[in-house]
Backbone and ligand atoms as CSV (ligand in chain L), in Angstrom:
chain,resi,resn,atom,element,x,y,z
A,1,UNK,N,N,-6.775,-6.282,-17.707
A,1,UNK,CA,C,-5.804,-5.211,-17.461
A,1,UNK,C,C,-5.188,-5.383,-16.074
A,2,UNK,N,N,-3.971,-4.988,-16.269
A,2,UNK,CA,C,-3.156,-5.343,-14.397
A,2,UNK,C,C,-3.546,-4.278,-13.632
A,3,UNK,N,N,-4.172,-4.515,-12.474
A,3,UNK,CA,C,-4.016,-3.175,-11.562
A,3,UNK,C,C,-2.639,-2.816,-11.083
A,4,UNK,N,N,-2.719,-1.694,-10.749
A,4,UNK,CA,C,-1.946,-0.721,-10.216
A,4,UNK,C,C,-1.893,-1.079,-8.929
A,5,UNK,N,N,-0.528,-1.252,-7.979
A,5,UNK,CA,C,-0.603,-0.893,-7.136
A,5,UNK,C,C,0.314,0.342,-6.423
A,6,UNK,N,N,-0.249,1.551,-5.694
A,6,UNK,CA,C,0.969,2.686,-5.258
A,6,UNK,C,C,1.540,1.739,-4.219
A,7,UNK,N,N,2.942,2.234,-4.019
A,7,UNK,CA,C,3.462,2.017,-2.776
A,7,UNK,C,C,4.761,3.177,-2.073
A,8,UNK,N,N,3.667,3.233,-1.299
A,8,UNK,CA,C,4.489,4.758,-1.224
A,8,UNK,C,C,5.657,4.256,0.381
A,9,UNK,N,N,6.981,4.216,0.239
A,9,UNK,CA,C,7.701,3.859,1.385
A,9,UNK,C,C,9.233,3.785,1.024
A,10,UNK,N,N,9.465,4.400,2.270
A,10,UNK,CA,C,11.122,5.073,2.179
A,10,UNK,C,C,12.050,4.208,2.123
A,11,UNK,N,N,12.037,2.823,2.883
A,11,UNK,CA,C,13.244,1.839,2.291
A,11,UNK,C,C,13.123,0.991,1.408
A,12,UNK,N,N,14.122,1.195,0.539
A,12,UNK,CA,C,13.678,0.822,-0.707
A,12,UNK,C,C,14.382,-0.441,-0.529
A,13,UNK,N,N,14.691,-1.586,0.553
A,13,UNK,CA,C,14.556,-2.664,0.513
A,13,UNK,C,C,13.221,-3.486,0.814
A,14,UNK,N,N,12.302,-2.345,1.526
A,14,UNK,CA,C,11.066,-2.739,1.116
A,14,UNK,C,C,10.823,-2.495,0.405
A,15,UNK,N,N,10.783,-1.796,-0.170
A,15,UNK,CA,C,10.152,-0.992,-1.768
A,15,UNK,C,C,10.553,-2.176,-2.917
A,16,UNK,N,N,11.736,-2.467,-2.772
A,16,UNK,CA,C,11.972,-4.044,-3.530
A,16,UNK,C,C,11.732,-4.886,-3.345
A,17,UNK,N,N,11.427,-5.614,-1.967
A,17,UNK,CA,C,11.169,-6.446,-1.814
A,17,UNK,C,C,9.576,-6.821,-2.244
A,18,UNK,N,N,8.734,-5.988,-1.964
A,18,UNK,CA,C,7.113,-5.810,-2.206
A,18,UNK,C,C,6.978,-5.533,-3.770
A,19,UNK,N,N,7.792,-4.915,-4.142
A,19,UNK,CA,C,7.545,-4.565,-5.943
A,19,UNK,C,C,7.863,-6.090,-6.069
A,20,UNK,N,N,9.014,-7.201,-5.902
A,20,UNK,CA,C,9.226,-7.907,-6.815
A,20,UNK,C,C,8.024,-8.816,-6.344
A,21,UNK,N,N,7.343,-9.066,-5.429
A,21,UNK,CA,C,6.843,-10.176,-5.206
A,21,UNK,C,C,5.294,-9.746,-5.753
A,22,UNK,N,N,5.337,-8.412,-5.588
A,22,UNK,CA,C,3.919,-8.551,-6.648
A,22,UNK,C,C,3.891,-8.428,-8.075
A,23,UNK,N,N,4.801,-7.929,-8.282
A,23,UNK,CA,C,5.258,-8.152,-9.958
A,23,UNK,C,C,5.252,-9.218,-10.197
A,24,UNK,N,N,5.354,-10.445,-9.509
A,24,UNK,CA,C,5.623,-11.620,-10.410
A,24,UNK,C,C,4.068,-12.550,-9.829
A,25,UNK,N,N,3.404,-11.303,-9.206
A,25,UNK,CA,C,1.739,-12.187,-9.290
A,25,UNK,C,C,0.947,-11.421,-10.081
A,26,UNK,N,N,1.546,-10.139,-10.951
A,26,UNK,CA,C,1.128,-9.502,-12.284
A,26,UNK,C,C,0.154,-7.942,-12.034
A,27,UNK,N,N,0.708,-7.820,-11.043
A,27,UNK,CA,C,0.466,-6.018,-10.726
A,27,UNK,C,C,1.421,-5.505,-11.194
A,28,UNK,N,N,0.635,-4.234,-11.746
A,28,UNK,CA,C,2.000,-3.046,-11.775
A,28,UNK,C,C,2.274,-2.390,-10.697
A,29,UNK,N,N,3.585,-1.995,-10.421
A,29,UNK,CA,C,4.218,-1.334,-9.108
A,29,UNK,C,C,4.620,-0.025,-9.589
A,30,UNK,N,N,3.512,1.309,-9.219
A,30,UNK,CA,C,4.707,2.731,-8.886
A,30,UNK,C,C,4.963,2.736,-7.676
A,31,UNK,N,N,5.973,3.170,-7.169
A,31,UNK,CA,C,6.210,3.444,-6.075
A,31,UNK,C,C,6.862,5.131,-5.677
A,32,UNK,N,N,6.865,5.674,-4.721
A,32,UNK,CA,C,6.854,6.768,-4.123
A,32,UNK,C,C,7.319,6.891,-2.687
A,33,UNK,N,N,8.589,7.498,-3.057
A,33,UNK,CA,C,9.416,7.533,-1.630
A,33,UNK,C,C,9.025,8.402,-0.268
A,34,UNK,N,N,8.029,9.605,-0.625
A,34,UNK,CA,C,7.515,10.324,0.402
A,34,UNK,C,C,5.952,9.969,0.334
A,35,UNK,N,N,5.259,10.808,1.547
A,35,UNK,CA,C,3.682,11.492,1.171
A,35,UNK,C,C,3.564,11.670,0.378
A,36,UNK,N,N,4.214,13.154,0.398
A,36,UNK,CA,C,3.951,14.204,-0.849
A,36,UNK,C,C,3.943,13.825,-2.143
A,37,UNK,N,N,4.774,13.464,-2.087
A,37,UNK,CA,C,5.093,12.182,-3.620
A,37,UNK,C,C,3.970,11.045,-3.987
A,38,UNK,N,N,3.566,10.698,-2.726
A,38,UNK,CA,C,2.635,9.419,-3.571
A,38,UNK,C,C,1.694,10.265,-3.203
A,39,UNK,N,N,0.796,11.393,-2.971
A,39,UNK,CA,C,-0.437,11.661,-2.800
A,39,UNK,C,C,-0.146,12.367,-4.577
A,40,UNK,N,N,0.714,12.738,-4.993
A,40,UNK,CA,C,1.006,13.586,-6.440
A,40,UNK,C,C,0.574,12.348,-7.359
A,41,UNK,N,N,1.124,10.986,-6.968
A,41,UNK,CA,C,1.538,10.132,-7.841
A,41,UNK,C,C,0.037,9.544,-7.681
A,42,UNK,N,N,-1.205,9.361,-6.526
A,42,UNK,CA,C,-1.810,8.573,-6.399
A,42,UNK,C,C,-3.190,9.607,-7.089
A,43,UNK,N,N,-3.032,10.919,-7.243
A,43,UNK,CA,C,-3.653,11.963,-7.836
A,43,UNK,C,C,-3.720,11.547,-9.576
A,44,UNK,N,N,-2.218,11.252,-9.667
A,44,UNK,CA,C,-1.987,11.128,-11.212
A,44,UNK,C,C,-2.032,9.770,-12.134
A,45,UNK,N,N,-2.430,8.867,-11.525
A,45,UNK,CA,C,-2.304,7.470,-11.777
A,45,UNK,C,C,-3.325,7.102,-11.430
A,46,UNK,N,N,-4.010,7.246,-10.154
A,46,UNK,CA,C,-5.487,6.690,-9.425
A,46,UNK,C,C,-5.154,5.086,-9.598
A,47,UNK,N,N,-4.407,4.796,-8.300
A,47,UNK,CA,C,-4.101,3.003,-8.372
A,47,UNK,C,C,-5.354,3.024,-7.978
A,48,UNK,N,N,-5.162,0.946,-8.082
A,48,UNK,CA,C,-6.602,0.325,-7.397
A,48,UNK,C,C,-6.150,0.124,-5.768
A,49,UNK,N,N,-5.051,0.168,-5.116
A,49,UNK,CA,C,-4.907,0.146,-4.043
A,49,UNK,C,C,-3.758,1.177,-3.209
A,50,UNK,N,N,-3.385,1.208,-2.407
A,50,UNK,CA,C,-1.876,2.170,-1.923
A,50,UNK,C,C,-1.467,0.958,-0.458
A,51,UNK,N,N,-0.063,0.924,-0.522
A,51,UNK,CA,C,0.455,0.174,-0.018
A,51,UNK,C,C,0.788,1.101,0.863
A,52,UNK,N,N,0.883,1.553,1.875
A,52,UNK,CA,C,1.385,3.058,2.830
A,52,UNK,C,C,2.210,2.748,4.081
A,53,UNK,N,N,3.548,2.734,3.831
A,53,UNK,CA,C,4.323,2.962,5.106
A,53,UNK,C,C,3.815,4.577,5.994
A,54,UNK,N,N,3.867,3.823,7.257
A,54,UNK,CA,C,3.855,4.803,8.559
A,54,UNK,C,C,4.931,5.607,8.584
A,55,UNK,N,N,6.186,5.094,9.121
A,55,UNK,CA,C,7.008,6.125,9.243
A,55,UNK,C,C,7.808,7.240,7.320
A,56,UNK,N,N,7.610,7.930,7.880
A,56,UNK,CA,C,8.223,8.026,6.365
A,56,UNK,C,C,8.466,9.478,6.867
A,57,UNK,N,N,9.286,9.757,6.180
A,57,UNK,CA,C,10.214,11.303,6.137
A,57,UNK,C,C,9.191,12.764,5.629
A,58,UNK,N,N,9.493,13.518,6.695
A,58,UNK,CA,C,8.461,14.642,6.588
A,58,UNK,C,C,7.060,14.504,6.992
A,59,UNK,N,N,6.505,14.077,5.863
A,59,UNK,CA,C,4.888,13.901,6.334
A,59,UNK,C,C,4.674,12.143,6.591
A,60,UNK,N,N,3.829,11.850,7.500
A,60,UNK,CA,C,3.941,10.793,8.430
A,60,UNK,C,C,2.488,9.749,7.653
A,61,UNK,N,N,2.933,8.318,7.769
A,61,UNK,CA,C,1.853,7.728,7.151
A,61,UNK,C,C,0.053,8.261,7.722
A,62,UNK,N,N,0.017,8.468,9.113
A,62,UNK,CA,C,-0.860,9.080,8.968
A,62,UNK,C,C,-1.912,10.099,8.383
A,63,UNK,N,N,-0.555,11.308,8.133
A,63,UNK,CA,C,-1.207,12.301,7.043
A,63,UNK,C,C,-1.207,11.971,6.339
A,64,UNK,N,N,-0.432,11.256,5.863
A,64,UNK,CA,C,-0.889,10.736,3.975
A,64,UNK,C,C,-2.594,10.383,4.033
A,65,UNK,N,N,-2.876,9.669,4.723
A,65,UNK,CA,C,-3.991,8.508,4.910
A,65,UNK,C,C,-5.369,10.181,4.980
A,66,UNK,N,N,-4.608,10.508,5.845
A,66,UNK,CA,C,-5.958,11.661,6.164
A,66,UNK,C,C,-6.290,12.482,4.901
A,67,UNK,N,N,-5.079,13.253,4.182
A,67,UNK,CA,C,-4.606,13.599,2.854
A,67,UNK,C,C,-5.547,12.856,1.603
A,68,UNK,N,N,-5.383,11.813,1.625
A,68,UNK,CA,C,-5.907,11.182,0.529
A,68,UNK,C,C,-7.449,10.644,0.543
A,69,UNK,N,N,-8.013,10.871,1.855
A,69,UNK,CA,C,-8.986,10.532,2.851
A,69,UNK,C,C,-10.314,11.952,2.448
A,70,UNK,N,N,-9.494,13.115,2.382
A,70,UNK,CA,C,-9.819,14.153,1.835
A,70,UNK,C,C,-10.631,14.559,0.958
A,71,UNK,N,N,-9.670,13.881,0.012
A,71,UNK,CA,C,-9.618,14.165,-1.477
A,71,UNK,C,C,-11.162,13.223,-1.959
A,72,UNK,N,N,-11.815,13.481,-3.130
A,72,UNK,CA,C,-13.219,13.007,-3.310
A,72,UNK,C,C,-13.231,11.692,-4.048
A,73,UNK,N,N,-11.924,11.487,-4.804
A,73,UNK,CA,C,-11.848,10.835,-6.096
A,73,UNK,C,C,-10.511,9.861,-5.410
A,74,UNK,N,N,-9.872,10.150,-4.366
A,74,UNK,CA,C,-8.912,9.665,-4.223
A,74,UNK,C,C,-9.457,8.915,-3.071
A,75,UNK,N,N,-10.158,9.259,-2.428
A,75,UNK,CA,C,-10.748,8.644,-0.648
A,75,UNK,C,C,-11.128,7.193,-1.260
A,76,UNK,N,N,-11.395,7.020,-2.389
A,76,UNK,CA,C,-12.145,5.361,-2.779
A,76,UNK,C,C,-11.139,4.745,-2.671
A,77,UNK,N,N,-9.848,5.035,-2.996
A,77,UNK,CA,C,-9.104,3.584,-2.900
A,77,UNK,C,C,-8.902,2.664,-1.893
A,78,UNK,N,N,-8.491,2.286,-1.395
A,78,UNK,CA,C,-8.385,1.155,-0.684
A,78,UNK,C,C,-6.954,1.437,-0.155
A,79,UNK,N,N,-7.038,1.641,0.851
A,79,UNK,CA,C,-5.015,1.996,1.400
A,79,UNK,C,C,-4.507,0.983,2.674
A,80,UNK,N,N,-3.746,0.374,2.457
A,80,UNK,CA,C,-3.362,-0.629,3.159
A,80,UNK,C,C,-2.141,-0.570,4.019
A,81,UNK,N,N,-2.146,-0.383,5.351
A,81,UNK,CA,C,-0.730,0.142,6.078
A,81,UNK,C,C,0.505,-0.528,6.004
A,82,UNK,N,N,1.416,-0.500,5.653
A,82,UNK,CA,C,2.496,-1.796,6.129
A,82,UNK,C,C,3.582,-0.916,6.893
A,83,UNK,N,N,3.653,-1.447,7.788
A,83,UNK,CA,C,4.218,-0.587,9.251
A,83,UNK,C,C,5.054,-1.442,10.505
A,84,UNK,N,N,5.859,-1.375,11.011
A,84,UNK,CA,C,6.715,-2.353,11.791
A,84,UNK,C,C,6.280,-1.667,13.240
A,85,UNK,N,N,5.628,-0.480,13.383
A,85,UNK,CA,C,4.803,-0.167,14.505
A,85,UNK,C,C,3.672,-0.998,15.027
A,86,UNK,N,N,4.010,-1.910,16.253
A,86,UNK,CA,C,3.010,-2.793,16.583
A,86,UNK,C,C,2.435,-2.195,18.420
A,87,UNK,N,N,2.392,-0.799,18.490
A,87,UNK,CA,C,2.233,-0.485,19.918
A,87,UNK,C,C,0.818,-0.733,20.019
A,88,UNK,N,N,-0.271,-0.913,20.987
A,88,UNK,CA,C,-0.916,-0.799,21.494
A,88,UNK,C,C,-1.721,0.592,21.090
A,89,UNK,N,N,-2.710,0.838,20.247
A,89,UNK,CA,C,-3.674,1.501,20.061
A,89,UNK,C,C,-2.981,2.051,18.461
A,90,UNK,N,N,-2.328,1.713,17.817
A,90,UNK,CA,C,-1.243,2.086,16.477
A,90,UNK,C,C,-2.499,1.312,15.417
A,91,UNK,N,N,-2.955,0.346,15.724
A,91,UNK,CA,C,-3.492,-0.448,14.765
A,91,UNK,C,C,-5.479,0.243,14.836
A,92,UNK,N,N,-5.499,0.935,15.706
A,92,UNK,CA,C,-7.137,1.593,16.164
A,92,UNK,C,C,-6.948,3.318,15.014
A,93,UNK,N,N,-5.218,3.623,15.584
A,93,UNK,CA,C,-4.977,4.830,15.275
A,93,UNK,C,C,-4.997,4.647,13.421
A,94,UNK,N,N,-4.442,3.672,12.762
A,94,UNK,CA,C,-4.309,3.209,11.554
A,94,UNK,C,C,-5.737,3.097,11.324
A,95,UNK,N,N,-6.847,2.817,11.530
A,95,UNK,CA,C,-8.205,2.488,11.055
A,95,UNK,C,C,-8.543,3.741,10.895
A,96,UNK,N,N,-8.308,4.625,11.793
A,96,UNK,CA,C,-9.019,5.960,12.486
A,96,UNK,C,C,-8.195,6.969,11.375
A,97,UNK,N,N,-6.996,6.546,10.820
A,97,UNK,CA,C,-6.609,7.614,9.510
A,97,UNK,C,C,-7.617,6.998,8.144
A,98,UNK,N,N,-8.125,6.015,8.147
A,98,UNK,CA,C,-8.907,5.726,7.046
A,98,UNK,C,C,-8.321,4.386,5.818
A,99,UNK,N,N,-7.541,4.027,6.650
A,99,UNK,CA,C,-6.782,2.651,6.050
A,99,UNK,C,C,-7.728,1.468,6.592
A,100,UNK,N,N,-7.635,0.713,5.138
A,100,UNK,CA,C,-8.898,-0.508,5.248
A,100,UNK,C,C,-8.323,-1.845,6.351
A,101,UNK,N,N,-6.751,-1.272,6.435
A,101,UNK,CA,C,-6.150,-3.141,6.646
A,101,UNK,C,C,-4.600,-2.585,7.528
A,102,UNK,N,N,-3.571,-3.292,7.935
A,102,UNK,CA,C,-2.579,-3.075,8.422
A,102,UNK,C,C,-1.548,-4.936,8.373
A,103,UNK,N,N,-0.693,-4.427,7.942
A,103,UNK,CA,C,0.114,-5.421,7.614
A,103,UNK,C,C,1.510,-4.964,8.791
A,104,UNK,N,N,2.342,-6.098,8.897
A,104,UNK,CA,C,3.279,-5.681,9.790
A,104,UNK,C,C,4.541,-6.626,9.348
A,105,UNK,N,N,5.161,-5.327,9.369
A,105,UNK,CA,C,6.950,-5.366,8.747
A,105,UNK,C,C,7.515,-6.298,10.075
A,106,UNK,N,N,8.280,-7.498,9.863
A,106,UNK,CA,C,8.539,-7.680,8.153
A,106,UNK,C,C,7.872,-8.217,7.781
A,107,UNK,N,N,7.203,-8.182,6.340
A,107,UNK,CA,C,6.269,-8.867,5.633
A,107,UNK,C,C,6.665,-10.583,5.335
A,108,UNK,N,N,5.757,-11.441,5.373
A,108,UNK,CA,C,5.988,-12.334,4.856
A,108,UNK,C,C,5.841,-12.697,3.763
A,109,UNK,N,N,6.863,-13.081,3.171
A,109,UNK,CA,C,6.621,-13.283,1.419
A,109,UNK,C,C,5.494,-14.458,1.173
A,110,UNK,N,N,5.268,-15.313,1.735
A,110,UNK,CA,C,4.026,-16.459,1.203
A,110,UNK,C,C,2.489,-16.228,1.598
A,111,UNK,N,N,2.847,-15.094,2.329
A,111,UNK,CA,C,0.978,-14.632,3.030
A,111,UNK,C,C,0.623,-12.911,2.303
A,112,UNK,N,N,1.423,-12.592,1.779
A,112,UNK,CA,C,1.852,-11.149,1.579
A,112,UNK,C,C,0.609,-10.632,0.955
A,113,UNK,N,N,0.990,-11.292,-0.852
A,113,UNK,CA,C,-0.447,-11.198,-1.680
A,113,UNK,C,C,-1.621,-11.719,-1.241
A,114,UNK,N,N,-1.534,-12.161,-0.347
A,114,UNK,CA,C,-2.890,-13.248,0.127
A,114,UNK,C,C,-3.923,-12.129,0.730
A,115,UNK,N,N,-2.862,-11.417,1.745
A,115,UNK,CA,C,-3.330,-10.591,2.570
A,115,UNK,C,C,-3.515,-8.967,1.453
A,116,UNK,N,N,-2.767,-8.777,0.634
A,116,UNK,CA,C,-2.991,-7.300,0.367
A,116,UNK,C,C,-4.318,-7.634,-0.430
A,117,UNK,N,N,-4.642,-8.957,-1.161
A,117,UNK,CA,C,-5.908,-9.224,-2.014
A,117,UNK,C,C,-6.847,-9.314,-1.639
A,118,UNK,N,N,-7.458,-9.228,-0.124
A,118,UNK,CA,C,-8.430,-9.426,0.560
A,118,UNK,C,C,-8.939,-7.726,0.497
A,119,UNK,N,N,-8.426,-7.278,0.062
A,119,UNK,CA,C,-8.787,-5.569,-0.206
A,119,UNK,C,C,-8.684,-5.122,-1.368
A,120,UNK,N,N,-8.655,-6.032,-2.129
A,120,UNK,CA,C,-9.234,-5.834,-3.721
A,120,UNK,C,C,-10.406,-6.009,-3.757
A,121,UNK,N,N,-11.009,-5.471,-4.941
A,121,UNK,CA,C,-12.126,-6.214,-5.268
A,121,UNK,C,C,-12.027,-7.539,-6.507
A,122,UNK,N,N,-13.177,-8.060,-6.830
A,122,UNK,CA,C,-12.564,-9.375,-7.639
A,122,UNK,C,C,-11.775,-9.581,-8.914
A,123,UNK,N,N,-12.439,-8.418,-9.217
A,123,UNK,CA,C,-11.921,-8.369,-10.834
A,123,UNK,C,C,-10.454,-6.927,-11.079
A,124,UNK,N,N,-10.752,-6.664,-9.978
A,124,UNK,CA,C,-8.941,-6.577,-10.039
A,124,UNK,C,C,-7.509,-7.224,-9.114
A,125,UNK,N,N,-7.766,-8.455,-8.857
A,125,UNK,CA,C,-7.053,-8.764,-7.927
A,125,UNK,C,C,-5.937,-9.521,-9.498
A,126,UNK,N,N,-4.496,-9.886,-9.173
A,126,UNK,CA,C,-3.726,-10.711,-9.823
A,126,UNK,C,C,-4.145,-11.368,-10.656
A,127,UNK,N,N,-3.479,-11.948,-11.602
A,127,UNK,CA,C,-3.750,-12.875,-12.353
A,127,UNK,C,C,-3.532,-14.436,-11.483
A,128,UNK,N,N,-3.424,-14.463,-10.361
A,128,UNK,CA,C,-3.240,-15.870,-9.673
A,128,UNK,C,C,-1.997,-17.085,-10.121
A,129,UNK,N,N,-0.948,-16.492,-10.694
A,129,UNK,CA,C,0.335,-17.026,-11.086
A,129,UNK,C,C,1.082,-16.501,-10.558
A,130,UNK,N,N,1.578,-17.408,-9.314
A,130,UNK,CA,C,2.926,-17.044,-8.786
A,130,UNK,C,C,4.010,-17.357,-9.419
A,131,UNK,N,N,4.867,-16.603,-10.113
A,131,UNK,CA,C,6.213,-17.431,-10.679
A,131,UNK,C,C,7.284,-17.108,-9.946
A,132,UNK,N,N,7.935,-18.304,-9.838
A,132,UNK,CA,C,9.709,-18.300,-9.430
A,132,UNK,C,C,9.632,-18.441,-7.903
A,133,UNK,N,N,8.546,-18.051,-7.008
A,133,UNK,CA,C,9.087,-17.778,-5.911
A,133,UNK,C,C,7.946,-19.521,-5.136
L,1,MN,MN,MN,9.654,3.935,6.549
């Protein structure tokens, strides 16, 4: 079965860019333009991971992280930051909301899956077929 991955983040040239490149290593992609939205969506779906932009409109990747951190059934997943915030104590502050990992915008497309799969566990990571790219 394909895992799920959420990805909850406001430009949706990331939001495309990250859907297509894991779509074609055989995850499914919802994605979710706010918090509020992917903590609804990550409530109602229960991915195997959450992809979580920092900045995001209204409620801030942090609260999401704390939000879902909360929750009993939702705190297991595995939430992974991808964030173009590289200040000095951002990446301590990202651990300290309860995110396993931190990736930094812009993503690279040939290390991308490499890196979000190191926070899978085994038997849900890709099917290991990259196509097209
Ligand atoms: Mn953003």
């Amino acid at each position: 079965m394909k895992s799920t991955i959420l990805v909850i983040e406001d430009n949706e040239k990331n939001a495309y860019l990250v859907t297509f490149i894991l779509e074609k290593c055989g995850y499914r992609i919802v994605h979710a333009r706010d918090g509020k939205t992917g903590i609804a969506m990550a409530s109602q779906i229960k991915p195997d991971l959450i992809l979580l932009d920092i900045q995001l409109p209204a409620m801030d990747g942090y609260t999401v992280a704390h939000e879902l951190k909360k929750d009993g059934e939702l705190s297991v997943i595995p939430i992974v930051a991808v964030t173009s915030y590289a200040m000095l104590g951002d990446r301590e502050r990202i651990l300290a909301a309860g995110c396993v990992g931190y990736i930094e915008k812009p993503i690279n497309p040939t290390t991308f899956v490499a890196e979000i799969e190191q926070y899978l566990p085994a038997g849900k990571k890709g099917d290991g077929i990259r196509r097209g790219y």
